[in-house]
N, C-alpha and C positions, 0 to 999 in steps of 0.2 A: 754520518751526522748531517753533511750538505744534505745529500738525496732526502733525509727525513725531514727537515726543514724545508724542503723545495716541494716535496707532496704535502704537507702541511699546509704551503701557501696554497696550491693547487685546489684543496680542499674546500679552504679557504672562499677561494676567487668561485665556487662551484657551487659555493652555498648552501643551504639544507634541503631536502629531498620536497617537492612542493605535495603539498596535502592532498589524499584520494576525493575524487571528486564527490561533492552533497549529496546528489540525485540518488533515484531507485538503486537498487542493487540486490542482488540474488546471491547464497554464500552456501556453499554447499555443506551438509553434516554426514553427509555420508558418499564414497567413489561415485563417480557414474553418472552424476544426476544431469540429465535433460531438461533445459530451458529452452520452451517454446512457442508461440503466441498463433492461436484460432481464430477464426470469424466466421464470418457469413455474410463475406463479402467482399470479390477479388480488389476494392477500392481501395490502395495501400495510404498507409501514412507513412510519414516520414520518422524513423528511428533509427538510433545508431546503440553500437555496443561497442564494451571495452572492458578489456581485462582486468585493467590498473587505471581505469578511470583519466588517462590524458592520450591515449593513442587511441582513434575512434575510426569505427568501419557500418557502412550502410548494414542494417537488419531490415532485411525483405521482407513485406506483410501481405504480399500480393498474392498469395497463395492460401486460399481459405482454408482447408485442411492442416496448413501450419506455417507458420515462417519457414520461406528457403531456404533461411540460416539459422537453424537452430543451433544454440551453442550449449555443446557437453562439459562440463564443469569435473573434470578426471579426477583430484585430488580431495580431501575433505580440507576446506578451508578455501577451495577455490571462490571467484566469483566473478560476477559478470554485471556490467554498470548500463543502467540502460538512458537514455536521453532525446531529447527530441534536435531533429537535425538543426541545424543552422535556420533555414528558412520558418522553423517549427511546425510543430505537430498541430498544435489551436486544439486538437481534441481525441481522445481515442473512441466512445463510443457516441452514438445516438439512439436517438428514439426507433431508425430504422438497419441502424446496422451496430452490431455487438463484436468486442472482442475481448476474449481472454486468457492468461498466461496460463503455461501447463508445467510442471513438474514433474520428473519422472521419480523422484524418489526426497530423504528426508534435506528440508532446504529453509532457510531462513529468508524473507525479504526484508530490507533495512533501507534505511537513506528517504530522502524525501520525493514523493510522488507525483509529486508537481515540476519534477525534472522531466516526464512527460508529454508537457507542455509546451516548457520552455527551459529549454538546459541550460540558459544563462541568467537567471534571477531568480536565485535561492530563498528572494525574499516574496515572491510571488502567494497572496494567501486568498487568494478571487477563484473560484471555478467560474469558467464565462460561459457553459454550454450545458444546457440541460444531458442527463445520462449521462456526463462525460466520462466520469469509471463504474458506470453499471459492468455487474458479468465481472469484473478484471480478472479475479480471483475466482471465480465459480467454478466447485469442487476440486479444486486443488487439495486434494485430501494430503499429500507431506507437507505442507506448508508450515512450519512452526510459529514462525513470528512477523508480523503484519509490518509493512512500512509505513513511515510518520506520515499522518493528514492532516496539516498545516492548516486551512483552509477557516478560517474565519468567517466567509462568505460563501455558502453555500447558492445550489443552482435545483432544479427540477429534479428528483430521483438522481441526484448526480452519484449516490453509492446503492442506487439499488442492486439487491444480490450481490454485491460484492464480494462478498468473502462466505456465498453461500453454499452450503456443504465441506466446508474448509474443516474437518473433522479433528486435524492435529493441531489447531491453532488453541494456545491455552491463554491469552490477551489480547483483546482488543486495542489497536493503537488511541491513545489519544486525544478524543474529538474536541476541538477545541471552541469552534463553532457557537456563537452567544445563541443564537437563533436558529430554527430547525426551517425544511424549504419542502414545498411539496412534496412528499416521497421521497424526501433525502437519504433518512437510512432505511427506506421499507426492504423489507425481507435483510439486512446488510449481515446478521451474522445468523440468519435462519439453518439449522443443521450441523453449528458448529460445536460439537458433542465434548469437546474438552476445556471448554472457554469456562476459565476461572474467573476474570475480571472485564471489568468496562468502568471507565474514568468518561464524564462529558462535563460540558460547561453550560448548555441553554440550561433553564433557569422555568421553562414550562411546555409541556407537550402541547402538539400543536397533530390535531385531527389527520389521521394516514399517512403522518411522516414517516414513523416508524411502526408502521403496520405488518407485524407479525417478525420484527428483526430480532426478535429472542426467542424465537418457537425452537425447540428442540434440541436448548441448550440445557447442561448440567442443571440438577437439582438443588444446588448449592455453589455461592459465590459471593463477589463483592462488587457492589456495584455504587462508585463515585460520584458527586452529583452537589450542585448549590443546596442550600438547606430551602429556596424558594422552590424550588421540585419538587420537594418532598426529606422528611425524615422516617428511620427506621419503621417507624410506627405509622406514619401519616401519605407514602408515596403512592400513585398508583401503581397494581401491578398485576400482572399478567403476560403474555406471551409478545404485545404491543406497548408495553411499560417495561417496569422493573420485574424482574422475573420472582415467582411469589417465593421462594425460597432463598432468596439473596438477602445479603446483612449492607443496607443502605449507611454509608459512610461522607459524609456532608465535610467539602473542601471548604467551606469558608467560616 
């Protein structure tokens, strides 16, 4: 009776288990899968990774061919939390140098992608860098489910290609975004052959922002949108708009 009252307090004094951290995060659906990050261009940034999200180890990007540490995800349900170091990241791509994550098989991305940047302000909703996640995602054909894009404030092509040739992806995350920015989403979900959905908040297309980011998607879907964009009957569409087979669904 003592010893169960004495681990009681112990319990107690130990507190409740603290929350898996915000940030990006990879989760695997099936044994085996491989996370691992390309470029073209031995210029590293600074990233870290983590299993459970509070014990954090350097991820090497200094290797164009692939991170030195790629991490294999053994179990289905595993996962791997990715964040930008201490000093931060400030950006993963540019205009002169690309990178993006690779999957070896079927895997989900979740959590917020602006852990990237800055792995300590959850609240962060500014991209400061033109291209800053161009490529991230390009061809990640297992991918199933895209991580959240906060970002309010958009930058130059800051998702171009993104999530192009992403073939297993059947939703587009989120875009919250009032206002569209040079090339923001051009080409963003070009190729992505299973995309049922897209939810956005701008309110009016704005010339080559999203220049060809529906080419090659499904014949049929739904796509979410201010009633100032357009309705079922009245939206633009095409390969650069709304896709001509989609059933426009108006959030306000």
């Amino acid at each position: 009776m003592l010893m169960n009252l004495r681990n009681a307090m112990m319990a107690g004094k130990r507190g409740p288990k603290p929350p898996a951290y915000w940030g990006l995060y990879f989760e695997a659906e099936e044994p085996g899968v491989v996370v691992n990050m390309y470029g073209d261009t031995a210029d590293p940034i600074s990233l870290m990774t983590s299993s459970d999200g509070r014990t954090w180890t350097a991820f090497d990007t200094s290797n164009v061919n692939g991170g030195e540490t790629p991490v294999t995800l053994a179990n289905v349900g595993d996962k791997v939390y990715f964040r930008a170091s201490p000093e931060g990241a400030g950006y993963v791509s540019t205009m002169d140098v690309w990178r993006t994550f690779s999957v070896s098989g079927r895997c989900g991305a979740h959590g917020n992608i602006m852990s990237l940047l800055d792995g300590d302000n959850p609240a962060l909703n500014v991209i400061p860098t033109p291209w800053c996640f161009s490529w991230l995602f390009n061809a990640c054909q297992w991918l199933t489910t895209a991580p959240q894009l906060p970002a309010t404030t958009l930058s130059e092509r800051c998702y171009f290609n993104m999530f192009h040739n992403c073939e297993s992806l059947t939703t587009a995350p989120t875009l919250p975004a009032p206002t569209l920015a040079t090339a923001s989403y051009s080409s963003m979900f070009d190729g992505c052959r299973a995309l049922a959905e897209v939810r956005v908040s701008f309110s009016a297309w704005l010339s080559g922002a999203t220049r060809n980011w529906m080419r090659s998607v499904p014949a049929s879907g739904t796509f979410y949108c201010p009633s100032a964009l357009g309705t079922d009957a009245t939206i633009t569409r095409g390969a650069n708009n709304c896709p001509a087979g989609w059933t426009v669904v108006n959030i306000d």
